[in-house]
TORBATOR-755260 format. One line per 8 residues: number of its first residue (from 1); their letters; for each residue x negated, y negated, z of N, C-alpha, C. Coordinates in steps of 0.05 Angstrom, whole numbers. Each point is the difference from the previous one (the first is absolute). Example, Ala and Ser with C-alpha at 12.3 -4.5 7.8 and 13.67 -1.06 7.14 Angstrom:
2
1> AS> -264:114:156:18:-24:0:-18:-24:0; 7:-21:-14:-16:-24:1:15:-22:14
***
This chain:
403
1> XXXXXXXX> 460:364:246:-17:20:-13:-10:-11:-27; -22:16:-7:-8:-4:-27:17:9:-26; 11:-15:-19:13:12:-24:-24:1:-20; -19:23:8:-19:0:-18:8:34:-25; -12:-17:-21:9:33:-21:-16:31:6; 10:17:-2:-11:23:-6:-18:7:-18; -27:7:4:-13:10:-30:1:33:13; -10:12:-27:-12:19:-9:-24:5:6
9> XXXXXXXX> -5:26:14:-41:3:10:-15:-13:-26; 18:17:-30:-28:-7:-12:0:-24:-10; 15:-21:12:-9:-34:-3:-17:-8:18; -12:10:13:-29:-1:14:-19:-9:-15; -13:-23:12:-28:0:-30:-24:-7:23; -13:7:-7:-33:7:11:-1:-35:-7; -27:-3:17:-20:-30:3:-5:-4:-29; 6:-25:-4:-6:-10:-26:-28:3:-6
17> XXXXXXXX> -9:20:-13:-25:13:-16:-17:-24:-2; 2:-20:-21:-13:-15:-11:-11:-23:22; 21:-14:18:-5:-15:19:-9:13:20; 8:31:8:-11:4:23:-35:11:-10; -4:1:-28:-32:11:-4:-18:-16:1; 10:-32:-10:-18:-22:2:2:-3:35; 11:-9:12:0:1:26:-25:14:12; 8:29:-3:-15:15:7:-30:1:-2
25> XXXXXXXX> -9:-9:-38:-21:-1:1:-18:-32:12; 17:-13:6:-5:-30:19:-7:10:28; 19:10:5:-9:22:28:-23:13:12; 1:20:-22:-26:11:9:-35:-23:-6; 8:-19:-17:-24:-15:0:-5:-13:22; 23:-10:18:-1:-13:26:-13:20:18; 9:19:1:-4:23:19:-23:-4:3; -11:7:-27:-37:8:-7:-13:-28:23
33> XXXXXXXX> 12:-26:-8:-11:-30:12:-4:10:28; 22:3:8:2:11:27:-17:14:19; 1:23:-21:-24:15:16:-28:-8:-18; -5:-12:-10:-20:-12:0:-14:-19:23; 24:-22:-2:-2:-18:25:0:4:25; 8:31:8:3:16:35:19:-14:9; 20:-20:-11:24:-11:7:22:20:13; 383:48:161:6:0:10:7:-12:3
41> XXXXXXXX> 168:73:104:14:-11:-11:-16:-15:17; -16:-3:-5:-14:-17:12:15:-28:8; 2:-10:9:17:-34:16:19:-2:4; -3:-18:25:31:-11:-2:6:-19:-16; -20:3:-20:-4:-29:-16:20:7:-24; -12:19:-13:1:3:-33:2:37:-7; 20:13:-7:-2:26:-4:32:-3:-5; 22:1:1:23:7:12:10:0:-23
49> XXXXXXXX> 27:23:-3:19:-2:-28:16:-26:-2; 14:-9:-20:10:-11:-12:25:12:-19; 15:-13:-3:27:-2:-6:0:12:-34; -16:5:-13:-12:11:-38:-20:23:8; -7:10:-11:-20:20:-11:-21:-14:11; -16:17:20:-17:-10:10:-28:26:-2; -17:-10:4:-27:20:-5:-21:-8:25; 11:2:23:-15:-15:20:-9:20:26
57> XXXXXXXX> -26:-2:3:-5:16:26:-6:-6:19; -7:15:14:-13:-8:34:-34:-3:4; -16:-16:4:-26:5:-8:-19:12:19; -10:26:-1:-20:15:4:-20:2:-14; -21:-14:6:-26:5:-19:-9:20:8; -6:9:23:-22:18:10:12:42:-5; 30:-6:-9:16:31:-13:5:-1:-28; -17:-5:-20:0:1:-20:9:35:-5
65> XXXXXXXX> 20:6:-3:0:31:-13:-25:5:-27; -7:23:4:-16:13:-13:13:12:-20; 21:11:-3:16:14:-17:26:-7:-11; 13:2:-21:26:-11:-4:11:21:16; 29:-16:12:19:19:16:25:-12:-22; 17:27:6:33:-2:-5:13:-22:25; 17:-25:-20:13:-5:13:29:5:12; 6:3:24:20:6:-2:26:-21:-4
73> XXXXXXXX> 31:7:4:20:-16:-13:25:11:18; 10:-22:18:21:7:14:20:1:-20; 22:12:-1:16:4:-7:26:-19:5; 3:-21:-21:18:-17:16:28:4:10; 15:16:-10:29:5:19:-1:16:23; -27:17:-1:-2:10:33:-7:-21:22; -12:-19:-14:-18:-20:23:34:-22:2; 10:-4:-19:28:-14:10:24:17:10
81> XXXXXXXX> -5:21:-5:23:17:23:-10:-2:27; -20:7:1:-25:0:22:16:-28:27; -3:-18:-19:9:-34:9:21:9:6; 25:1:-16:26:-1:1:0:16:25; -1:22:8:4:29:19:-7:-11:16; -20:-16:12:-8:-14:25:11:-19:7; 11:-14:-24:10:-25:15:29:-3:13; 11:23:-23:30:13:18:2:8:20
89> XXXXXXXX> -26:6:17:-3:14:17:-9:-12:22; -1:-28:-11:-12:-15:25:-30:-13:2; -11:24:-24:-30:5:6:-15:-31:-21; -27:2:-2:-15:-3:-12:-3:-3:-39; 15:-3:-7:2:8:-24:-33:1:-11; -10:-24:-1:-30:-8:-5:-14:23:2; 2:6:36:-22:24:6:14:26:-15; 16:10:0:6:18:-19:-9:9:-32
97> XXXXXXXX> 5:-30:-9:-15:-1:-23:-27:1:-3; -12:-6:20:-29:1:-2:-8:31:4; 15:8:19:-12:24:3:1:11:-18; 26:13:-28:3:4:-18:-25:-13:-28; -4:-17:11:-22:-15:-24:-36:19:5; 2:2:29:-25:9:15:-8:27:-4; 31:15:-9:-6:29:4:-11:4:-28; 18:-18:-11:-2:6:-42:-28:-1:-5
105> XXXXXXXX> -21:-12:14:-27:4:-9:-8:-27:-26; 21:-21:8:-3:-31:-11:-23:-13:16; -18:-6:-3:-20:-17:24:-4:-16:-7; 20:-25:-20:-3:-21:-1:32:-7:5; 14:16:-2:30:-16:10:7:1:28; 16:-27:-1:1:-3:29:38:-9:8; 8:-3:16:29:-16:10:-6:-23:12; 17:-17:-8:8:-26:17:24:-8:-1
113> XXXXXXXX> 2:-7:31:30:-14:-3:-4:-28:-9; 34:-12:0:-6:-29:-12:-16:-19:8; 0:-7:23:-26:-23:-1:-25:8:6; -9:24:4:-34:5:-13:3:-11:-34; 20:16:-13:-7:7:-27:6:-27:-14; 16:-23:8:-5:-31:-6:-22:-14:19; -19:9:19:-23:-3:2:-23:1:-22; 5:28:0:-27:14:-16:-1:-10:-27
121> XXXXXXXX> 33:-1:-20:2:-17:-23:-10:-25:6; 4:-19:24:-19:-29:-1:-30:3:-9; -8:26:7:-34:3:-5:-1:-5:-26; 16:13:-24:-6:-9:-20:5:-29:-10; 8:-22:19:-10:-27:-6:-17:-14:5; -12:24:11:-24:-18:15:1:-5:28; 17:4:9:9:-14:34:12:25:18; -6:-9:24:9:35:16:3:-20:26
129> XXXXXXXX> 9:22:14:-6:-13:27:-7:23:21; -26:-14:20:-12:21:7:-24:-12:22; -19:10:2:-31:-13:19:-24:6:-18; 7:-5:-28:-27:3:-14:-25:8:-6; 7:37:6:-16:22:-2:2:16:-22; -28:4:-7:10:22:-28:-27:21:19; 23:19:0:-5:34:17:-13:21:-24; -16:6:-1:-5:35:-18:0:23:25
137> XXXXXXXX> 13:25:-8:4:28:18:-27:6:-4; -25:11:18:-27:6:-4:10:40:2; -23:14:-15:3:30:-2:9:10:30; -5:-9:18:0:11:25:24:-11:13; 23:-15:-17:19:-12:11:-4:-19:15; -21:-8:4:6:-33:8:8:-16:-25; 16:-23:18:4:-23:-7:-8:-27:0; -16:-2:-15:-29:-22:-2:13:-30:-17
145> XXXXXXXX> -3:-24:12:8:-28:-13:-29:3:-18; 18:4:-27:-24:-10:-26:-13:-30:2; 28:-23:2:-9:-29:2:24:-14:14; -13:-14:3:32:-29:20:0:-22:-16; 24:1:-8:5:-24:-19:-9:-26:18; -19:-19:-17:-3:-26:8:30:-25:15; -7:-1:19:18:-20:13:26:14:5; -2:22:5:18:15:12:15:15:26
153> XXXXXXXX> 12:6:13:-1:0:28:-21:15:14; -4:27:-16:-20:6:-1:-37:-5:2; 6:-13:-13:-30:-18:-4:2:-18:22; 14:-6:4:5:-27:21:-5:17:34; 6:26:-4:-6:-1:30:-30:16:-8; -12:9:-19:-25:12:3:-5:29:-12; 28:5:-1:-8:26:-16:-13:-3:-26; -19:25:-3:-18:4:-24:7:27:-14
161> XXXXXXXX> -16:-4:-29:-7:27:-9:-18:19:8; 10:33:10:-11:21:12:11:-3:29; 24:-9:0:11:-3:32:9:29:-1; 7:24:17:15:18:-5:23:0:13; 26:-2:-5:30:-10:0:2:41:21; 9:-9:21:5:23:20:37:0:-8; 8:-22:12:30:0:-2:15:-27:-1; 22:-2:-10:17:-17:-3:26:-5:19
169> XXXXXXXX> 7:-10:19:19:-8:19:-2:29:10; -15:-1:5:-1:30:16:4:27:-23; -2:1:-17:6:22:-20:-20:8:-9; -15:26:10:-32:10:-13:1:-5:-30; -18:-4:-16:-1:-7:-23:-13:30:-14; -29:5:15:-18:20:-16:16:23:-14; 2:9:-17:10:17:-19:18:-7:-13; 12:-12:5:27:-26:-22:-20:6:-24
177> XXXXXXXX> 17:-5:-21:7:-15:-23:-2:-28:2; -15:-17:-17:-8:-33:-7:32:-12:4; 19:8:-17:25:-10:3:17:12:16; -10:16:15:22:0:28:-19:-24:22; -21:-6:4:-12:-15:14:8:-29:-9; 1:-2:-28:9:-27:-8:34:-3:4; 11:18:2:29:-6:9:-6:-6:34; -13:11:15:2:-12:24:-17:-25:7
185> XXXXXXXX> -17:-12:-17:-6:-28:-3:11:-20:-12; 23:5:-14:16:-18:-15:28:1:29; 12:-23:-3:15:-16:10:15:-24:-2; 13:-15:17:5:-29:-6:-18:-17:6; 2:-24:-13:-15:-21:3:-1:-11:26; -21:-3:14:8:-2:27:-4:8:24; 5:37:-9:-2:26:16:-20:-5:15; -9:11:22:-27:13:13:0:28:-11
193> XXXXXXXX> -23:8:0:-10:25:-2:-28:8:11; 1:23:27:-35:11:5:-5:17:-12; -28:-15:-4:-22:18:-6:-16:16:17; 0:21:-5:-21:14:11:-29:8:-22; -31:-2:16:-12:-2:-14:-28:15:8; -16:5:-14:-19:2:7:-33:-10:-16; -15:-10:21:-29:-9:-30:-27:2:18; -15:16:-10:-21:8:8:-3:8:36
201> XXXXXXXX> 16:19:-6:14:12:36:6:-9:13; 12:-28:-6:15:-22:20:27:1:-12; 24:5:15:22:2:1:13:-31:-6; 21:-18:-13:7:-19:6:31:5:-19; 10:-16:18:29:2:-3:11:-36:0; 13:-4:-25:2:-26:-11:37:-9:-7; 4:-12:10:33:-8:-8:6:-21:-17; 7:1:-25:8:-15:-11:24:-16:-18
209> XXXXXXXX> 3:-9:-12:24:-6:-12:10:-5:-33; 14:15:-9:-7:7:-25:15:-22:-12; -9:-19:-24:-1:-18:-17:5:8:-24; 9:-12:-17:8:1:-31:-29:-14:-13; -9:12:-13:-24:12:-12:0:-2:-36; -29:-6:-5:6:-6:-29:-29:0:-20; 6:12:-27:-39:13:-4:14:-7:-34; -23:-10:-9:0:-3:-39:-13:30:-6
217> XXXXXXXX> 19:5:-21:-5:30:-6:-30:-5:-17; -2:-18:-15:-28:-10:-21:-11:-20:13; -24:-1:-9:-25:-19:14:-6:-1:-24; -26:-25:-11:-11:-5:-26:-28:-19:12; -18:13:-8:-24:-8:15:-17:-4:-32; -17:-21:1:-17:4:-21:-34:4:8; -15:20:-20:-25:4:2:-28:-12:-14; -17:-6:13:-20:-11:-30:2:19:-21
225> XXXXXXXX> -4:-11:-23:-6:9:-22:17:6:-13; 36:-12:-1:15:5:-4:23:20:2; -4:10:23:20:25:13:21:-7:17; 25:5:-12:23:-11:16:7:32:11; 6:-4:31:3:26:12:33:-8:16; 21:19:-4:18:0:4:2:27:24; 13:-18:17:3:30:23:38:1:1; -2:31:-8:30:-5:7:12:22:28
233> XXXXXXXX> 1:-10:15:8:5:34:12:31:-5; 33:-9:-13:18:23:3:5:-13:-24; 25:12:-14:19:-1:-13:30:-3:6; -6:-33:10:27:-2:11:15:-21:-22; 29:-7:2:19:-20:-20:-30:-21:-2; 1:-6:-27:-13:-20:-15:-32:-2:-6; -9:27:22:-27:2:-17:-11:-1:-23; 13:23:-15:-2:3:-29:-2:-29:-20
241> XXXXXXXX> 14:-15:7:-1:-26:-21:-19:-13:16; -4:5:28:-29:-22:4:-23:15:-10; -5:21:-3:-23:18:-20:3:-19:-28; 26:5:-13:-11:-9:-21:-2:-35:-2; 16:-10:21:-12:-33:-3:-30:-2:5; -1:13:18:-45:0:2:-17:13:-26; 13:9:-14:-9:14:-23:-8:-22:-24; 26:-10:-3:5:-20:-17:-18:-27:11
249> XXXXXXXX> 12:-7:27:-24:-29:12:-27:1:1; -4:34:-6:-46:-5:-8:-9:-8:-12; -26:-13:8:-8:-9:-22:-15:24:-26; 3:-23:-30:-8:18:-19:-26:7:-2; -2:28:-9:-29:20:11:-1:13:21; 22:3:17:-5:-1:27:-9:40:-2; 3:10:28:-4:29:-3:30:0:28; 7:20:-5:11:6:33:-8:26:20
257> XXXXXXXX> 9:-5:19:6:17:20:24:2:12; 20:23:-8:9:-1:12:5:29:29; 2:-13:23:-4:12:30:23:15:5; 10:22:-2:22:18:18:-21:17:19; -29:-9:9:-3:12:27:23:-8:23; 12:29:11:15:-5:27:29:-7:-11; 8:3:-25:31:-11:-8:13:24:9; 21:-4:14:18:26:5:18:2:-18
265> XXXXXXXX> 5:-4:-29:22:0:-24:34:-23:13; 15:5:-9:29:-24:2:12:8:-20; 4:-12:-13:30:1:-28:-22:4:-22; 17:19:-8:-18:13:-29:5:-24:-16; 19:-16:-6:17:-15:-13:-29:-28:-8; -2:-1:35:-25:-17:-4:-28:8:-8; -4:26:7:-21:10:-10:-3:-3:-35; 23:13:-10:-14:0:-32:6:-23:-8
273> XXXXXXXX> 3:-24:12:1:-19:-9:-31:-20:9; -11:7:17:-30:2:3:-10:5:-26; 2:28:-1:-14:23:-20:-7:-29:-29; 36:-6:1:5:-16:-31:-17:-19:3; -20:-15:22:-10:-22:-9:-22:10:-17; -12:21:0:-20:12:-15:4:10:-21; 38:9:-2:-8:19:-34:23:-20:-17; -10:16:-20:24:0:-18:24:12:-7
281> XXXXXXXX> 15:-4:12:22:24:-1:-8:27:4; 17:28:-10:-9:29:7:-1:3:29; 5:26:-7:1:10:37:-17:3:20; 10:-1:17:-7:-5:30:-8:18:19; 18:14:-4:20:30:17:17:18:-9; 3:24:14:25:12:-7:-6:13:29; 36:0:5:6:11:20:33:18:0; -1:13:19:15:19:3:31:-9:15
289> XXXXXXXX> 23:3:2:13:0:14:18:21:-4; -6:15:24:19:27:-3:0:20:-19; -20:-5:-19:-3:20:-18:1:-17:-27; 12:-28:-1:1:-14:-19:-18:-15:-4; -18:0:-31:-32:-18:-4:19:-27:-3; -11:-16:10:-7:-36:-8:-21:-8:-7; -1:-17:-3:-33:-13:-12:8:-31:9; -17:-16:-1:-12:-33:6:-22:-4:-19
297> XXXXXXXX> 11:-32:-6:-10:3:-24:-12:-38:3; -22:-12:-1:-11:-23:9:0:-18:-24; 14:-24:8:9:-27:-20:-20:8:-13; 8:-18:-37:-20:-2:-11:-17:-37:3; -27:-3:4:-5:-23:-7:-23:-8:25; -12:24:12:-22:-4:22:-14:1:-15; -26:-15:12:-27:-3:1:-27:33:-7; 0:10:-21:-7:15:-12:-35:4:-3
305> XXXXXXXX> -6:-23:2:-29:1:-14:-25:-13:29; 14:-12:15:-23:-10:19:-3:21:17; -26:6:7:-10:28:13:14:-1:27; 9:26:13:13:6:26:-12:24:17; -2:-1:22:-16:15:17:28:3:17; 6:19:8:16:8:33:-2:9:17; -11:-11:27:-13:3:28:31:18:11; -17:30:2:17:9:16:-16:19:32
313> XXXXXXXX> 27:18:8:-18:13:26:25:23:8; -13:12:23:22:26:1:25:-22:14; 6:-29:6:23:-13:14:12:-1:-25; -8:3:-22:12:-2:-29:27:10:-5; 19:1:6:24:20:3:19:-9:-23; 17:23:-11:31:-2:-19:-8:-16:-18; 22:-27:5:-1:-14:-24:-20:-13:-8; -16:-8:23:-33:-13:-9:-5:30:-15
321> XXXXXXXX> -3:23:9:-20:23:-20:25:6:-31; 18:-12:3:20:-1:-23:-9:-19:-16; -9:-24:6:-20:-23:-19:-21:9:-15; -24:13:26:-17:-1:-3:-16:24:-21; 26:15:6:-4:30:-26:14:-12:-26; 23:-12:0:3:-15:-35:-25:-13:-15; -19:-19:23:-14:-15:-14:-25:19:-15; -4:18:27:-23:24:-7:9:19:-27
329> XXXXXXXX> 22:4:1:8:18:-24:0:-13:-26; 11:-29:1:4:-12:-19:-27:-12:-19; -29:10:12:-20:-18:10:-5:-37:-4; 19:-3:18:-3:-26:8:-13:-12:22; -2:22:15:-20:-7:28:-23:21:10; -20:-15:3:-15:21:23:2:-2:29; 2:22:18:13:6:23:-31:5:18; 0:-17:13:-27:5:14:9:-4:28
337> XXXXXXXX> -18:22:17:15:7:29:-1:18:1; 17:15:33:-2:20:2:31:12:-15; -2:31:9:33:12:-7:19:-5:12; 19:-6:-16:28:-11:14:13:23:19; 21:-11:9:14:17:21:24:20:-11; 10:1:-17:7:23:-17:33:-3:-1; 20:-15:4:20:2:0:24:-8:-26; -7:26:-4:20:-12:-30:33:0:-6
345> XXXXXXXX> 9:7:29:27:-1:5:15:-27:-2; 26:7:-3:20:-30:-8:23:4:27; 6:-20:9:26:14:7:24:-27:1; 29:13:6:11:-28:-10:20:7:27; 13:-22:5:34:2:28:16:6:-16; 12:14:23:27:15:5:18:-9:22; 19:-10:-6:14:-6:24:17:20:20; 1:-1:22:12:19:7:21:1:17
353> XXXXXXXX> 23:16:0:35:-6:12:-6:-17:26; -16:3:20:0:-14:23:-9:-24:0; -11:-9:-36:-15:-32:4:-34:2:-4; 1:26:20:-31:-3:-7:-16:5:-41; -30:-2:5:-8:0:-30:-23:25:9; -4:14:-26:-20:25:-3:-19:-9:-24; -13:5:6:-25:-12:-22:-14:25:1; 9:17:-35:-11:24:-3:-10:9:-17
361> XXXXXXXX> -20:8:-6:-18:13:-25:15:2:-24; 7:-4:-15:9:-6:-24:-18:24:-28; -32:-2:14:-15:9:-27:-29:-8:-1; -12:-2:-20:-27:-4:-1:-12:-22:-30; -7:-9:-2:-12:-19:-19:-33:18:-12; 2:-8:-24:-27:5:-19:-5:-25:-9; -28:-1:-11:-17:-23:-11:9:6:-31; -5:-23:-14:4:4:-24:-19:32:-18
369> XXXXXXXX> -22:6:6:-16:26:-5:18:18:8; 22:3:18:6:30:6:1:13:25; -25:-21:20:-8:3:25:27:-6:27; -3:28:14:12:-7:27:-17:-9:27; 0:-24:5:-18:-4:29:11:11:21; 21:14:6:7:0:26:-16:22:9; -16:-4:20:-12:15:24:-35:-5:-9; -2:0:-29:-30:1:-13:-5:-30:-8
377> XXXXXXXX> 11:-20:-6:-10:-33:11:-9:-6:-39; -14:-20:3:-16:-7:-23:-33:3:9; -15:8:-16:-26:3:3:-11:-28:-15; -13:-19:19:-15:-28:-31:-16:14:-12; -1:-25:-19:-26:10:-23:-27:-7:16; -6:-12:11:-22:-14:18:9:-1:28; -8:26:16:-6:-5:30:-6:-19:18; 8:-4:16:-15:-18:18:15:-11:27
385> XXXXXXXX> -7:3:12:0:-12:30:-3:-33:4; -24:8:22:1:-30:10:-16:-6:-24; 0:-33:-8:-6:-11:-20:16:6:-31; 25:7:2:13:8:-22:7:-33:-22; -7:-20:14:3:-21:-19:-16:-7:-5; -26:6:-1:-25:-6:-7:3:23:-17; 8:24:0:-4:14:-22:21:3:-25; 31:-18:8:6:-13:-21:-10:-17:-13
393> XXXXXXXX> -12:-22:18:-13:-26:-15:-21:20:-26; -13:10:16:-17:19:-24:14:15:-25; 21:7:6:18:9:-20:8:-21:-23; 7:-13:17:16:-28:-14:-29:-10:-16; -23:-5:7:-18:-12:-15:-9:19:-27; 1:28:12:-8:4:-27:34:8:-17; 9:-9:-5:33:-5:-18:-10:-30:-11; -17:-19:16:-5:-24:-16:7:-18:14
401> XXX> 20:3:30:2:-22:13:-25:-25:9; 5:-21:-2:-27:-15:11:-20:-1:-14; 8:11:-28:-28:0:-15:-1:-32:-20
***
């Protein structure tokens, strides 16, 4: 766990006035350019808790909530009596606990026994094992492959994105939950597993064999005109310091971009350590546990002054929208895209008498301003859809990049 200190509400401090006004008025001059000129638990890949304080979701672009909701909070010695009572009994301990987790009105905590839950912790190194599908739940309960990881078993026999996933070894999928579907696609290295499928009213059913699997949480791509664009996947172990080694390896003048389109959040731990390649010390976050405020608080000694744009979208989830609201509050970034997906919940493991682990709502996180995202997302300052890096590039030019 985090040994982070307690503040006080009123150590809250609003967006730095001065930096976030120049900003701003850089902003709206771009804007003007702009319109002058007519110029996203989703995977088996990347979503799963981890062993710390995690801020990670399942990705649904297309159920963006409209409204903040109450989260709910299992209660942890019911959900481990829950265990215990079952397992004396012969029973299930796991499913017990879940049900207990299910009724409490938690809809991000979940149970696992031991080797899911040293599975799903591999996700946060980057490595899983699996057939290299990342799934989104569609409004109507299907279960739609977003993308197939390159050179994957998946890929290798032909599956694409917009396949619709019917069932797994025979187990209907439609109305699941992202991570009950990804628990029945995870396995050993090795395994077979059918697919059942369907694509453009042709039925196909595919058997394959699930492989140990492996994805860089950051990419670093460079643009004309001096724009180093950083994509960071998830927030898995060691992202954070590759943020700020790409930060530091740009060249001087540069502008950035940085991409949490489609990040499903990971370790907060790595997140505000993202955040820090941009600020200067001061906070990050505050979050809740149990009734108790914490705060996060970002190294001092990031990159402060070269202009920053952040490509987001409603796949934007937790700890990416945990970034991406510090930099906005702090005004250190403009947020161009659509609205994020709204999840401002934390939750951390619990172990439980039979072995198994509960990964349960803990609380909620605020932006440095005050703001709760959970259920209501981040709004950018600059909209945009398709062509959203063309309308950073525009952003970024008028801040002075390329000039």
């Amino acid at each position: 766990m985090l040994g982070l200190p307690s503040i006080p509400a009123f150590c809250l401090r609003p967006r730095d006035l001065r930096r976030g006004a120049a900003l701003t008025l850089a902003f709206v001059a771009a804007v003007g350019a702009a319109a002058g000129t007519g110029c996203w638990d989703r995977a088996d890949a990347v979503g799963a808790p981890g062993g710390a304080l995690t801020a990670a979701g399942t990705q649904n672009p297309a159920a963006v909530p409209e409204a903040p909701r109450d989260t709910g909070t299992a209660d942890r010695e019911a959900v481990a009596r829950a265990a215990a009572e079952a397992a004396a009994e012969g029973k299930s301990g796991k499913k017990a606990a879940q049900e207990v987790v299910s009724r409490s009105g938690d809809r991000w905590g979940m149970v696992y026994d031991q080797g899911e839950y040293a599975s799903f912790t591999d996700d946060l190194d980057g490595r899983w094992t699996g057939v290299g599908l990342w799934i989104e739940n569609r409004r109507d309960d299907r279960i739609d492959v977003e993308k197939v990881q390159p050179g994957s078993p998946a890929a290798r026999s032909g599956l694409r994105a917009g396949d619709r996933l019917l069932s797994v070894d025979g187990h209907a999928v439609s109305g699941l939950r992202v991570c009950d579907v990804v628990a029945l696609l995870r396995g050993g290295a090795g395994t077979p597993v059918v697919l059942h499928l369907t694509r453009d009213g042709v039925d196909l059913t595919e058997t394959l064999r699930r492989e140990q699997l492996h994805t860089e949480p950051v990419t670093v791509r460079q643009l004309p005109g001096g724009i180093t664009v950083i994509k960071v996947a998830s927030f898995s172990r060691g992202s954070g310091e590759q943020v700020r080694a790409a930060v530091r390896a740009a060249p001087p003048g540069a502008g950035f971009m940085l991409d949490l389109r489609g990040n499903p959040g990971g370790l907060v731990t790595e997140a505000v350590t993202a955040a820090s390649a941009f600020l200067d010390g001061g906070l990050v976050a505050t979050y809740d546990v149990r009734g108790a405020q914490r705060a996060l608080y970002a190294r001092s000694g990031g990159d402060t002054e070269r202009p920053l744009v952040a490509l987001v979208d409603g796949g934007t989830m937790s700890a990416a929208e945990l970034v991406t609201g510090a930099l906005q509050d702090r005004g250190r970034a403009v947020a161009v895209g659509t609205r994020t997906f709204g999840k401002g919940s934390v939750q951390m493991p619990t172990p439980l008498p039979d072995g198994s682990v509960a990964e349960l709502t803990v609380g909620t996180y605020r932006t440095p301003a005050g703001r709760s995202l959970d259920g209501s997302g981040i709004t950018p300052d600059l909209a945009a859809g398709d062509g959203v890096e063309e309308r950073a590039r525009t952003v970024l030019g008028g801040l002075g990049v390329g000039r």
